[in-house]
VMD Tcl script that draws the C-alpha trace (Angstrom):
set ca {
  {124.49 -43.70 191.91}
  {126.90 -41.88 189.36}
  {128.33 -38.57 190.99}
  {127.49 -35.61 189.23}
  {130.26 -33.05 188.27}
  {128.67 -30.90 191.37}
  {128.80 -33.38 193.36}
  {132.54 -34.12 192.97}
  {133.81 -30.91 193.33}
  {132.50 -31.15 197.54}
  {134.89 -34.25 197.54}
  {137.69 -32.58 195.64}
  {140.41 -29.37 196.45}
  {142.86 -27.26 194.85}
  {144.86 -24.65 196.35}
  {147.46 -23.17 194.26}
  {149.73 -20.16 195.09}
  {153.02 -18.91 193.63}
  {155.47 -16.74 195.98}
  {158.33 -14.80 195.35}
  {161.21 -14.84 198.04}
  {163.99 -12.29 197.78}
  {166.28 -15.47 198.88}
  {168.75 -17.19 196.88}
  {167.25 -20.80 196.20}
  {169.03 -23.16 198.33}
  {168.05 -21.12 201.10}
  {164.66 -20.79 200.44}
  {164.42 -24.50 199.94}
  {166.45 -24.70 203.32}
  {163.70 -22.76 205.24}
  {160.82 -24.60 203.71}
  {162.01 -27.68 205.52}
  {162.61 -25.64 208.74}
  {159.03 -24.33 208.52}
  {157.38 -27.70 207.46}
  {159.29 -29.32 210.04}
  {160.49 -28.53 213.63}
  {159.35 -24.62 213.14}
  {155.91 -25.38 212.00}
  {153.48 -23.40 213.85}
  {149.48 -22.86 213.52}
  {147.89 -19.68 211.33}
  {147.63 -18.00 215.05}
  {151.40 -18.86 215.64}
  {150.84 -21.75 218.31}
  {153.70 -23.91 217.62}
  {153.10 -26.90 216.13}
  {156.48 -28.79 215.38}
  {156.73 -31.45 213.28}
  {159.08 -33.84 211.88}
  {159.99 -34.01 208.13}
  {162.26 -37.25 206.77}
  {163.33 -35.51 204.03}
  {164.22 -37.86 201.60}
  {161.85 -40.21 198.90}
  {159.50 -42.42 201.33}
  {160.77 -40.59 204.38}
  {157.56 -39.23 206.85}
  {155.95 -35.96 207.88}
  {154.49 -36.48 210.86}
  {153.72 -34.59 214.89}
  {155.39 -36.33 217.25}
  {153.92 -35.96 220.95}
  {156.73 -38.23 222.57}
  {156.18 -41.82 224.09}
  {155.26 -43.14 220.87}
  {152.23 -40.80 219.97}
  {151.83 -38.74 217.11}
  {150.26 -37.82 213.96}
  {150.65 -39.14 210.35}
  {150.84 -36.82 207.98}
  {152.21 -37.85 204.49}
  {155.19 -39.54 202.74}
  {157.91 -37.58 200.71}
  {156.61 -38.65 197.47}
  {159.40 -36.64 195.22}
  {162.14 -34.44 196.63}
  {164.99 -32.68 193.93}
  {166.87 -29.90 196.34}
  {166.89 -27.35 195.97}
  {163.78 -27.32 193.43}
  {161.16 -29.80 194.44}
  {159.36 -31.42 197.82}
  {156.00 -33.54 196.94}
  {154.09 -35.23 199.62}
  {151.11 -37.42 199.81}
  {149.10 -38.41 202.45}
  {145.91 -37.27 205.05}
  {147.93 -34.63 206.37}
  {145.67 -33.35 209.74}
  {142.57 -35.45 208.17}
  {141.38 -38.89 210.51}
  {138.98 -38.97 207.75}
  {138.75 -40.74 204.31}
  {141.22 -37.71 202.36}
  {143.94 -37.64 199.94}
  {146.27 -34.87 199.63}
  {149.04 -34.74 197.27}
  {151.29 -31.50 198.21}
  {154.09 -29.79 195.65}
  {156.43 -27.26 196.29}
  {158.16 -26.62 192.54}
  {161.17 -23.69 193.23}
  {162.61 -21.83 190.59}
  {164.91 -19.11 190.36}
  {163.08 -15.78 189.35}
  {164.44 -12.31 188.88}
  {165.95 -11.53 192.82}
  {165.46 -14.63 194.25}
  {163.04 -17.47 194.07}
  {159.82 -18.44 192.75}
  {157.92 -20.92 194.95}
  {154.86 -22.50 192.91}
  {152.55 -23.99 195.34}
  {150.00 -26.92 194.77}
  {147.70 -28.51 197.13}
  {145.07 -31.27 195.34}
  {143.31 -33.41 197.45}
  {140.43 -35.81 197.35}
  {137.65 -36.61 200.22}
  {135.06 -35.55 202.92}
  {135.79 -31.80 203.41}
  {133.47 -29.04 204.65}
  {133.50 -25.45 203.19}
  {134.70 -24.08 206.51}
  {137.31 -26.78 206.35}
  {138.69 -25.45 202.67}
  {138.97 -21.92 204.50}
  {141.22 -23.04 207.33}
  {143.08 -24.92 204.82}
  {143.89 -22.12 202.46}
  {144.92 -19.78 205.52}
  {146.74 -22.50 206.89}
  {149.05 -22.56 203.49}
  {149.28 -18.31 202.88}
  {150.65 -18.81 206.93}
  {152.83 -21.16 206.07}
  {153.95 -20.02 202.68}
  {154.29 -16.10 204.19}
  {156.92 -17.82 206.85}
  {159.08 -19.38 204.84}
  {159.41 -16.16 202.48}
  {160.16 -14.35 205.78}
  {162.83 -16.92 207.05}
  {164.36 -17.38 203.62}
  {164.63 -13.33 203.45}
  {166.12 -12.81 206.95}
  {168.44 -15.66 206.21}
  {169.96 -14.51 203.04}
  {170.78 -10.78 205.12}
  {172.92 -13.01 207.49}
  {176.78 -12.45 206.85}
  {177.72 -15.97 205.18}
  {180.14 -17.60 207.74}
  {183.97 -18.78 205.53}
  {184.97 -21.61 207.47}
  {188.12 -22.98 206.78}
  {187.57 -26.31 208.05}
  {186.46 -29.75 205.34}
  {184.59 -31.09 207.84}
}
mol new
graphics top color blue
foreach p $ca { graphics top sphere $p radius 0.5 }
foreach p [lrange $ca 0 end-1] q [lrange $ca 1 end] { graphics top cylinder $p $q radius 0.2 }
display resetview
C-alpha cells in the first residue's frame, strides 16, 4: 500500500518556535545546556535531570544510577554559542525519529533562539500536545535562566586558571 499525503502527516511532526531572550548569547547558549541537561524538569516542574555530552556524537540521555537510564539522542551538530542539533527517540520506546535544532542569533537586546523539532513515527494527537508544551516549558526556562543570569554582577577574577 502507497501512503497517502494524509496518511503521512499522522507519522510525521513539526514544532517550530522562535524566542527572544534579553541575554547576551553565550549565556543564553550556556543555560540551554543547563536546562537540557542536569536542570531539566517536566512541564509541571518535577525534575527530570538529564545528562547532555555536549560535543559532536556525545549523548543526551536520564540516568537513574546503577547502570539504568534512558536514551535520548546524539549531538548531531553543536557551533557555541549558535547551534545544538540532536537526533534520536528522545522519550519514545517506539519506532520515532526526532531531529532537534536550536539555531541562536543575536537580535536587538539579546538573543534570538529559533527552535525546530521534526520527527518521524507512531505518534498520537494527545502525544503532539504534550510534546509542544513540553518544548514552550522548556524553551520559557531557559529564557528565564539566561535573563536572571545576565542581571548577575560578572565576577573579574584575576587568576589564568
Amino acid at each position: 500500500m502507497i501512503p497517502t499525503e494524509q496518511s503521512l502527516e499522522n507519522f510525521t511532526l513539526t514544532i517550530a518556535r522562535e524566542i527572544h531572550v534579553e541575554a547576551p548569547l553565550d549565556g543564553t547558549f550556556a543555560a540551554l545546556l543547563e536546562q537540557i541537561g542536569p536542570e531539566n524538569e517536566k512541564p509541571d516542574g518535577v525534575p527530570m535531570p538529564m545528562k547532555i555530552e555536549p560535543w559532536p556524537g556525545g549523548r543526551w540521555y536520564r540516568d537513574l544510577g546503577d547502570g539504568n537510564g534512558h536514551f535520548w539522542g546524539h549531538v548531531q551538530a553543536i557551533k557555541r554559542p549558535t547551534l545544538l542539533e540532536i537526533c534520536g527517540p528522545l522519550f519514545a520506546s517506539y519506532p520515532f525519529l526526532s531531529n532537534v535544532q536550536y539555531r541562536l542569533s543575536e537580535a536587538s537586546g539579546g538573543t534570538l533562539i529559533a527552535f525546530r523539532h521534526t520527527a518521524l513515527g507512531f505518534l498520537s494527537d494527545e502525544q503532539k500536545a504534550r510534546m509542544n508544551e513540553g518544548w514552550a516549558a522548556m524553551s520559557e526556562r531557559v529564557r528565564k535562566q539566561a535573563e536572571a543570569g545576565s542581571k548577575k554582577p560578572i565576577s573579574r577574577s584575576t587568576s589564568s586558571k
